[in-house]
C-alpha positions as a printed Julia matrix, in Angstrom:
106×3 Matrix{Float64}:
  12.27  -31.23   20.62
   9.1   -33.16   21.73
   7.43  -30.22   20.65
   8.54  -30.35   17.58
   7.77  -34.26   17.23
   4.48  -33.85   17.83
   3.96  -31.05   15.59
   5.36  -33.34   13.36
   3.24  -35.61   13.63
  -0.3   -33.79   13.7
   1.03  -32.06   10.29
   1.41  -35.68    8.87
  -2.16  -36.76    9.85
  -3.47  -33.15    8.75
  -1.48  -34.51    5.51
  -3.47  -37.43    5.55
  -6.65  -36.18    6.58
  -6.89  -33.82    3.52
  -5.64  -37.05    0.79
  -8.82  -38.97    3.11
 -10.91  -36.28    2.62
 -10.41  -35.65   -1.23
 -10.78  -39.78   -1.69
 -13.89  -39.46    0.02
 -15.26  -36.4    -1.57
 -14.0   -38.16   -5.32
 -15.65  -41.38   -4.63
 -19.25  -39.29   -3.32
 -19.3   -37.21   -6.63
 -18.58  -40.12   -8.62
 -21.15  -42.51   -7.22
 -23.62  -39.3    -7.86
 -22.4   -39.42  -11.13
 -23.27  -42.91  -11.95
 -26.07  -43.14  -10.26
 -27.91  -40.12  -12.45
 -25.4   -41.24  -15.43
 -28.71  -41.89  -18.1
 -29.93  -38.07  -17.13
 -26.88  -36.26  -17.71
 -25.54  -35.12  -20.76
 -22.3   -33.3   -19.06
 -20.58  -36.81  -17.68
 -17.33  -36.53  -19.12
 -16.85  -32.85  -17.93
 -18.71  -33.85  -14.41
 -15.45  -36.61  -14.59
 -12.93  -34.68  -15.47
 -14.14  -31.97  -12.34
 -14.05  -35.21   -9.85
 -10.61  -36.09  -10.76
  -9.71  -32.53  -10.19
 -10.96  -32.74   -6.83
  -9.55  -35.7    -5.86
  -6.04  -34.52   -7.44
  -5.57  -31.3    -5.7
  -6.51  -33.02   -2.4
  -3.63  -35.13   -3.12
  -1.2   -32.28   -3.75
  -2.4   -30.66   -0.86
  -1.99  -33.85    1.38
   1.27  -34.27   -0.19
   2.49  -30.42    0.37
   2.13  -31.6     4.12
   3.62  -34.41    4.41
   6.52  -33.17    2.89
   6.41  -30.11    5.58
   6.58  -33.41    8.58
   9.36  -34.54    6.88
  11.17  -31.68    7.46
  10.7   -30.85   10.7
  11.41  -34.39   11.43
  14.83  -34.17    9.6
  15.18  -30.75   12.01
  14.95  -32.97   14.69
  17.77  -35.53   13.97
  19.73  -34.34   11.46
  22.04  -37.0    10.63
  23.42  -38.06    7.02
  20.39  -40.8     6.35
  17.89  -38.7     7.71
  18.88  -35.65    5.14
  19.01  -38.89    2.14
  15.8   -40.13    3.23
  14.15  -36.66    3.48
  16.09  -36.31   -0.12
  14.57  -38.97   -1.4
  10.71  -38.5     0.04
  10.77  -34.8    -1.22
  12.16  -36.06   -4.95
   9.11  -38.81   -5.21
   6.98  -36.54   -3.38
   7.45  -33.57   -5.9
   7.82  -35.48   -9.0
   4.31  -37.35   -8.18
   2.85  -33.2    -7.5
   4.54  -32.82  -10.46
   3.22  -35.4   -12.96
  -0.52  -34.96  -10.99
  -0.2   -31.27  -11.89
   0.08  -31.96  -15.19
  -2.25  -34.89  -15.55
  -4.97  -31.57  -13.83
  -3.94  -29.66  -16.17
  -4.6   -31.59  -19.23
  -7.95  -33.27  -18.09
C-alpha cells in the first residue's frame, strides 16, 4: 500500500508538472508573440497555436491527475472516497471536455 501511495503521488506531481510546463511554454510563445507583434502578419493564427499548446498540456495534466485519484481511491476504498473520486473525475472530464472543444473550434 505505501507503494501504491507514493506512486500516487509522483503521478499527481507528473500531473502537475506537465499543466506547469504547458503554462510556461504558453506564456514564452506569447511574450514572443508580442514582443515581434508589429512584424508579424500571422498573430491571430500564432494565438490560436499558443492556446493549443497550453490546452492540451492541461488535458494531459488533467488525464493524470485523474489516474492519482484512482489509485488513491484503490487504496481506501470507502463510500466518500468512491463520491469524492466521483465527483473529481465528473469536473475533471467535463473541464477535458469543454477544453476539447474550445481546441477544436479555435
Amino acid at each position: 500500500m505505501i507503494i501504491l501511495e507514493y506512486l500516487s503521488r509522483a503521478i499527481s506531481i507528473i500531473g502537475v508538472a506537465i499543466i506547469t510546463l504547458g503554462a510556461a511554454k504558453g506564456l514564452f510563445l506569447f511574450l514572443k508573440l508580442e514582443i515581434g507583434r508589429s512584424r508579424k502578419k500571422g498573430y491571430l493564427n500564432a494565438i490560436k497555436e499558443t492556446r493549443i499548446v497550453v490546452g492540451q498540456h492541461i488535458l494531459l495534466g488533467l488525464e493524470f491527475l485523474i489516474g492519482a485519484d484512482v489509485i488513491n481511491t484503490v487504496i481506501d476504498p470507502g463510500m466518500e472516497e468512491i463520491a469524492i473520486l466521483a465527483a473529481i473525475v465528473l469536473i475533471r472530464t467535463a473541464i477535458s471536455y469543454f477544453l476539447t472543444r474550445e481546441m477544436t473550434t479555435v
